[in-house]
C-alpha positions in Angstrom: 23.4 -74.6 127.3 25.7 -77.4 126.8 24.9 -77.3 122.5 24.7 -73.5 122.7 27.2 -73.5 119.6 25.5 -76.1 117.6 22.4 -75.1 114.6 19.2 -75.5 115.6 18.8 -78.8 114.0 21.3 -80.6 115.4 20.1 -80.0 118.5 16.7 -80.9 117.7 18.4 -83.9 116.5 20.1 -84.4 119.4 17.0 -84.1 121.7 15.1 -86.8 119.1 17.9 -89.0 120.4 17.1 -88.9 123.5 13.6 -89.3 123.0 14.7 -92.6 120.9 17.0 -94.3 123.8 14.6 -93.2 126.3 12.1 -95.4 124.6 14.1 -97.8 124.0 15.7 -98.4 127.4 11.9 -98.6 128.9 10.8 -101.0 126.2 13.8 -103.6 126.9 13.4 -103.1 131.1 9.5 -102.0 131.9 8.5 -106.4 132.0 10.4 -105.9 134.7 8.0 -103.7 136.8 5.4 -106.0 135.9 6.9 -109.6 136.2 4.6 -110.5 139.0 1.5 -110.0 136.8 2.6 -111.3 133.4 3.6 -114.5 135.4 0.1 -114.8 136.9 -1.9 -113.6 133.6 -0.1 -116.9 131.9 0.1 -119.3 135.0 4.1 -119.7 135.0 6.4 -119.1 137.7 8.2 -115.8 137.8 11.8 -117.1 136.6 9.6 -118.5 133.7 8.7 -115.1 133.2 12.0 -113.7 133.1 12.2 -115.4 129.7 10.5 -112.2 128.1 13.8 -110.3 129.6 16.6 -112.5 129.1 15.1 -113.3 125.2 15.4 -109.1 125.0 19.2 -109.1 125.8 20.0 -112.2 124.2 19.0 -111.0 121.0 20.9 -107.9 121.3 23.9 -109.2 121.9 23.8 -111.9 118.7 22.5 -109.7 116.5 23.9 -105.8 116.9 27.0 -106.3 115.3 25.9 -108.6 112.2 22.6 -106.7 111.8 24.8 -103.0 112.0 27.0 -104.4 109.0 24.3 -105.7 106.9 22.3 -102.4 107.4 25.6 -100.0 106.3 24.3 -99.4 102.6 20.3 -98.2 104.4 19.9 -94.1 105.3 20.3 -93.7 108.6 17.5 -91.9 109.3 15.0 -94.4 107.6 17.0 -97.0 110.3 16.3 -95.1 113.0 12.2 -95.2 111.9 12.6 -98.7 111.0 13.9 -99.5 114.3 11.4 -97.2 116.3 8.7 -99.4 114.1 10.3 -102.6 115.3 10.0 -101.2 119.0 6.0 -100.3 117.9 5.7 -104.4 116.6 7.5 -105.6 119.5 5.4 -103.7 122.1 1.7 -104.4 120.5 2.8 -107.7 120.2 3.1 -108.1 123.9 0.1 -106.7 124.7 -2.1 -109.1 123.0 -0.4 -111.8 122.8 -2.8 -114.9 123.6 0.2 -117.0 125.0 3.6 -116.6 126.4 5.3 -117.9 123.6 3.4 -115.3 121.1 5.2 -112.7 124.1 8.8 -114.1 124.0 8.1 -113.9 119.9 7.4 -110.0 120.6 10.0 -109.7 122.4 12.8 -110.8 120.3 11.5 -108.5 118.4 12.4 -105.8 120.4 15.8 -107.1 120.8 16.5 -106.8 117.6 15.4 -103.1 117.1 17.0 -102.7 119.9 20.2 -104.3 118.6 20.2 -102.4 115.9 18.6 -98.4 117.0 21.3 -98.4 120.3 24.3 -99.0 117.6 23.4 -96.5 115.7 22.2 -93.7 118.1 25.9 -93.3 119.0 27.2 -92.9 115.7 24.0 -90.7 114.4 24.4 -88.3 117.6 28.5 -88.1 116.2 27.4 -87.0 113.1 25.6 -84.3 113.9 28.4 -82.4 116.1 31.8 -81.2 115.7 34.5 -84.1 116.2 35.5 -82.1 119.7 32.1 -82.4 120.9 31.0 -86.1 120.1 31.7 -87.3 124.0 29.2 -84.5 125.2 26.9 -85.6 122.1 27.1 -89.4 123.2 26.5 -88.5 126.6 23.7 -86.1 126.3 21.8 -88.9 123.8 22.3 -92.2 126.3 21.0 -89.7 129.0 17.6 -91.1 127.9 18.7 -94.2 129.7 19.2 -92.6 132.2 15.8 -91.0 132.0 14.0 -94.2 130.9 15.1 -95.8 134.0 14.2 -93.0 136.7 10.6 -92.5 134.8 9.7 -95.1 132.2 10.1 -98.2 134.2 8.0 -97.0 137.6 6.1 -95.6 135.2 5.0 -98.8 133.4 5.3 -100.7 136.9 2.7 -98.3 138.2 0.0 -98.3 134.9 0.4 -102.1 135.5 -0.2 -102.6 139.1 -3.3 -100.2 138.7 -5.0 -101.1 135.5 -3.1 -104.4 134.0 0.2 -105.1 132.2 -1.3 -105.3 128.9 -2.4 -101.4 129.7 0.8 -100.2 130.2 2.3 -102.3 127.6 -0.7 -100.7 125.1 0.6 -97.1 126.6 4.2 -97.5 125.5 3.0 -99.3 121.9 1.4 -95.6 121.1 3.8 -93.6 122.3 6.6 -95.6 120.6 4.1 -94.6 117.6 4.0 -91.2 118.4 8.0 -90.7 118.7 8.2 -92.7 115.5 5.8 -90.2 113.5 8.1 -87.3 115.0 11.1 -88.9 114.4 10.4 -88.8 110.9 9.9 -85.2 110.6 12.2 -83.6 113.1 15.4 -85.6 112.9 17.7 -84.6 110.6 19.3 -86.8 107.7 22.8 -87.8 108.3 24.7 -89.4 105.4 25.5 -93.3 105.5 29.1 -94.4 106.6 29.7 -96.4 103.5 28.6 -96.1 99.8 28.7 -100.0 99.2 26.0 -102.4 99.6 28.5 -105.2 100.4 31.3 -106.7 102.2 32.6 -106.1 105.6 33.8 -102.7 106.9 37.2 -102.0 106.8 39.3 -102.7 109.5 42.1 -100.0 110.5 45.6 -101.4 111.4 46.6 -103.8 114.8 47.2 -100.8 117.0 44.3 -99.5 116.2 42.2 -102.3 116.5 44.2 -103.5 119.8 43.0 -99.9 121.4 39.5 -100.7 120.3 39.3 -104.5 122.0 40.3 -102.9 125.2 37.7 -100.8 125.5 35.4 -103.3 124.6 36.9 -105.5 127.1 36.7 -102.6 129.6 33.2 -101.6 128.5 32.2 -105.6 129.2 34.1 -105.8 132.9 32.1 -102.8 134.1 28.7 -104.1 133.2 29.8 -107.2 134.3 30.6 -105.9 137.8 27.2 -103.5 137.7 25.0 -106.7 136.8 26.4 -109.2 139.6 25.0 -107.0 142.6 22.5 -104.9 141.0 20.5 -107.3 139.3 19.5 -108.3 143.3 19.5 -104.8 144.5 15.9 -105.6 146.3 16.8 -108.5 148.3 20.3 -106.0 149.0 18.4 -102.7 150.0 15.6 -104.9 152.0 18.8 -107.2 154.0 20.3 -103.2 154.7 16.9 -102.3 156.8 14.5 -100.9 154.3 11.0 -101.8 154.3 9.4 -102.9 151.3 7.0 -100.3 150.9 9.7 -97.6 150.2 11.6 -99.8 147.7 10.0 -98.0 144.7 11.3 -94.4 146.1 14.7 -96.1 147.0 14.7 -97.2 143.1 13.6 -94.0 142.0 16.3 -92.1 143.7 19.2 -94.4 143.1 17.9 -93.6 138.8 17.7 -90.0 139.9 21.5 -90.3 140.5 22.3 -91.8 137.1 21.7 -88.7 135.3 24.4 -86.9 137.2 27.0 -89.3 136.4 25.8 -88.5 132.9 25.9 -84.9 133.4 29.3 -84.7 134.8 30.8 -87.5 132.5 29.5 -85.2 129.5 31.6 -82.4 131.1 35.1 -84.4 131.1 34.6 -86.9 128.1 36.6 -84.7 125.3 38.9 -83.4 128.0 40.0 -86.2 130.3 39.3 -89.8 129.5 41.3 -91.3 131.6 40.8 -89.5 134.8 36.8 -89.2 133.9 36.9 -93.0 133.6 38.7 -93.7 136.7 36.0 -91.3 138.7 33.4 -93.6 137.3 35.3 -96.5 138.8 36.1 -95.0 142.1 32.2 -94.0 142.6 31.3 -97.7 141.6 33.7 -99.4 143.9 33.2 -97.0 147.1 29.4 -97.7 146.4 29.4 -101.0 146.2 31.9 -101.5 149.0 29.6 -99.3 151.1 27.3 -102.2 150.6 29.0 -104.9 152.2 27.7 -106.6 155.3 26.0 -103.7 157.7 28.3 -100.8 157.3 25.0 -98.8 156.2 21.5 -99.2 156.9 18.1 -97.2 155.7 18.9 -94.9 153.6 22.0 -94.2 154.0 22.7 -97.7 152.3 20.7 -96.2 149.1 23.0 -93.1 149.0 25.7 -95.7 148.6 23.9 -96.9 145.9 23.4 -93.7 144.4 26.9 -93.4 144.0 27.6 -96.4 142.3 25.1 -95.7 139.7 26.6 -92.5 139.6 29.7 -94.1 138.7 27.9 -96.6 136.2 26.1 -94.2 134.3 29.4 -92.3 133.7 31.2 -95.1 132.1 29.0 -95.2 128.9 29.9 -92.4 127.7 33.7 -92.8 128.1 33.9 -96.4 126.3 31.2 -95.1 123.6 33.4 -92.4 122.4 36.4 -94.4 123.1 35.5 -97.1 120.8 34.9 -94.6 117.9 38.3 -92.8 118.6 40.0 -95.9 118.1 39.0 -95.6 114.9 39.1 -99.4 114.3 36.3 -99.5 112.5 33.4 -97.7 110.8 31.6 -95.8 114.1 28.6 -97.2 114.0 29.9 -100.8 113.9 32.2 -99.5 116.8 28.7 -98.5 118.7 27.5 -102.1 117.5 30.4 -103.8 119.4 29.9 -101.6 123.0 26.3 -102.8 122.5 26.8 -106.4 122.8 29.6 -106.0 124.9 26.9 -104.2 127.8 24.3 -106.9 127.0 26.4 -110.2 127.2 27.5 -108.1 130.8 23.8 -108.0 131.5 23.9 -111.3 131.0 26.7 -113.0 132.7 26.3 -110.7 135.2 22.7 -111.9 136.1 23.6 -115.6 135.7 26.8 -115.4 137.6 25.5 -113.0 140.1 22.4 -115.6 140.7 24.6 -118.0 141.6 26.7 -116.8 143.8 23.8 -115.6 145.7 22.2 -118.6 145.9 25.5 -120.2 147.3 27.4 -117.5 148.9 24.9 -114.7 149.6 26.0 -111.0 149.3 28.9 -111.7 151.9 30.8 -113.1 148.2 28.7 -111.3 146.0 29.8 -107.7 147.1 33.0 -108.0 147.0 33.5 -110.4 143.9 31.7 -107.3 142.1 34.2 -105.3 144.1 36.7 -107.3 142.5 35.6 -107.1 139.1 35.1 -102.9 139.1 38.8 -102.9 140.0 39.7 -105.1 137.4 37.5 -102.9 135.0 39.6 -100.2 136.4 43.2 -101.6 136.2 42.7 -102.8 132.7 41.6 -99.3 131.5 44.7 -97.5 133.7 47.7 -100.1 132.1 45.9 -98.6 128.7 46.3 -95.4 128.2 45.8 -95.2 124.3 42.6 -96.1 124.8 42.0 -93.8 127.2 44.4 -90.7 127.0 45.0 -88.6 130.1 44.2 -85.7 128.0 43.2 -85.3 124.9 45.0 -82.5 122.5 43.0 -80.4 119.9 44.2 -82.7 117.1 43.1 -85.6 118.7 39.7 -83.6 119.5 39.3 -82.6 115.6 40.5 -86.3 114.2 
């Protein structure tokens, strides 16, 4: 077992993570599944209804870092429940609301537990480990991700397209509910970063800090370069010769994958940041390369896709833990800035990607994203303090 050295409740606590992120991750994406309907149920036009996603994400990157450092002085544990009860207020509020604009209001919501509980989760999970463990800890938590994406999000697509949206929205609302009530008795207190109820957290020296904006910056390229082609990966698998009706298995599959680049990113993390990171970015850019024009077809086109998310799923960890060795800041602000670094990716990504399609089509797209995962990768390579070849024991133990 990877925790086999670890008490029993930090392991629990661990596994509560994961049941947080998990929830999380499906409550941000799972409008996605059911865009179609939502869009008909209030008579708008599906890009209309992508509102209720892009409002999501938006809030999350404003309001993660701001919300992190105004939170410092709460127990952490009574943030995590207070975040779970925002995810609880966010989904109910979806499912009945009367108008669209009631939904968006839900929503934001939800962006800003989410802002807040995916900050945290990082630093929480740290806490509860050995220093020379916290990569495998990081990894093992976001692995609900992972998880939310392969299950939570077909899941919810599936409830909606049999008995309604507002269903499968209702379903997620109790069992955000559920993990909230069992949060509250199974996770384990961990004690607050600071002591003071005001100011700013300190900030370490410029090398320090310098490390930490590069993997930031890193962190921001990569899900840059993920969002440009993978926010269209429908109209991509469907112009590489798949039907539409196996589109949901393709998806499935190319999730399935994720959690093996979490897997073996959890085994090289405290070991190898440098050469773990530059895996994740050769997986990525063969991947997506594989994609370009009619190399592949069928399904051999969504194992190439598997192996980019391989690849993508593998770089969280290694930027997460990276940002709190820099040791720039307090760790949970550190998780706080990876957070709004992924979502104003998501973002640009979407928006850039978008456009380039509409002008270009995936003959620019691929390789512009191409482009980017190379820069992501260079950038990362020319820097090796922020991520070390190897990493000795002291480093390990702080």
């Amino acid at each position: 077992m990877l925790f086999k050295t670890l008490p029993p409740g930090a392991v629990v606590g661990l596994f509560a993570l994961f049941a947080c992120t998990f929830t999380a991750l499906t409550s941000e994406v799972a409008p996605v599944g059911i865009l179609i309907e939502m869009a008909q149920a209030f008579h708008i036009r599906e890009g209309q209804a992508g509102l209720a996603v892009s409002a999501f994400a938006l809030m999350v990157m404003i309001a993660a870092i701001p919300l992190t450092i105004m939170t410092a002085h709460i127990d952490r544990k009574r943030l995590v429940v207070l975040s779970l009860l925002g995810y609880v207020a966010s989904n109910l509020a979806v499912t009945v609301a009367p108008t669209f604009l009631i939904l968006c209001a839900g929503r934001l919501i939800g962006g800003l537990a989410h802002a807040l509980l995916m900050s945290i989760a990082a630093a929480y999970a740290a806490r509860l480990v050995p220093q020379n463990m916290t990569g495998r800890a990081i990894s093992f938590v976001y692995g609900g991700t992972s998880l939310g994406m392969v299950l939570g999000v077909p899941g919810a697509a599936a409830i909606g397209h049999m008995v309604g949206w507002r269903m499968a929205m209702g379903i997620m609302t109790v069992l955000a509910v559920v993990l909230t009530i069992c949060i509250g008795f199974f996770l384990p207190p961990v004690s607050s970063p600071v002591q003071v109820r005001e100011g700013l957290p300190a900030m370490a020296g410029q090398r320090a800090m310098r490390i930490f904006l590069v993997v930031v910056v890193v962190d921001a390229v990569f899900f840059f370069a993920h969002h440009l082609l993978y926010t269209y990966i429908t109209p991509l698998l469907l112009a590489h010769g798949l039907s539409t009706g196996t589109l949901s298995i393709a998806l499935l599959m190319t999730g399935g994958f994720s959690i093996l680049g979490l897997w073996a990113a959890g085994l090289v993390v405290d070991r190898w940041p440098a050469a773990g990171l530059l895996g994740s970015g050769l997986a990525m850019l063969v991947g997506m390369g594989l994609m370009y024009g009619h190399i592949l077809s069928g399904w051999m086109a969504v194992a190439a896709v598997g192996l980019w998310c391989i690849g993508y799923s593998a770089v969280v960890p290694f930027v997460m833990s990276g940002a709190i060795r820099a040791r720039a800041t307090r760790p949970d602000v550190a998780g706080a800035a990876i957070n709004a670094a992924c979502n104003m990716g998501i973002l640009l990504g979407s928006a850039v990607g978008g456009e380039v399609l509409s002008n270009g089509g995936f003959a620019l797209l691929t390789p512009l994203s191409c482009a980017m995962v190379l820069l992501g990768m260079i950038v990362a390579m020319l820097n090796p303090a922020a991520f070390p070849r190897a990493l000795t024991p002291a480093e390990e133990e702080g």
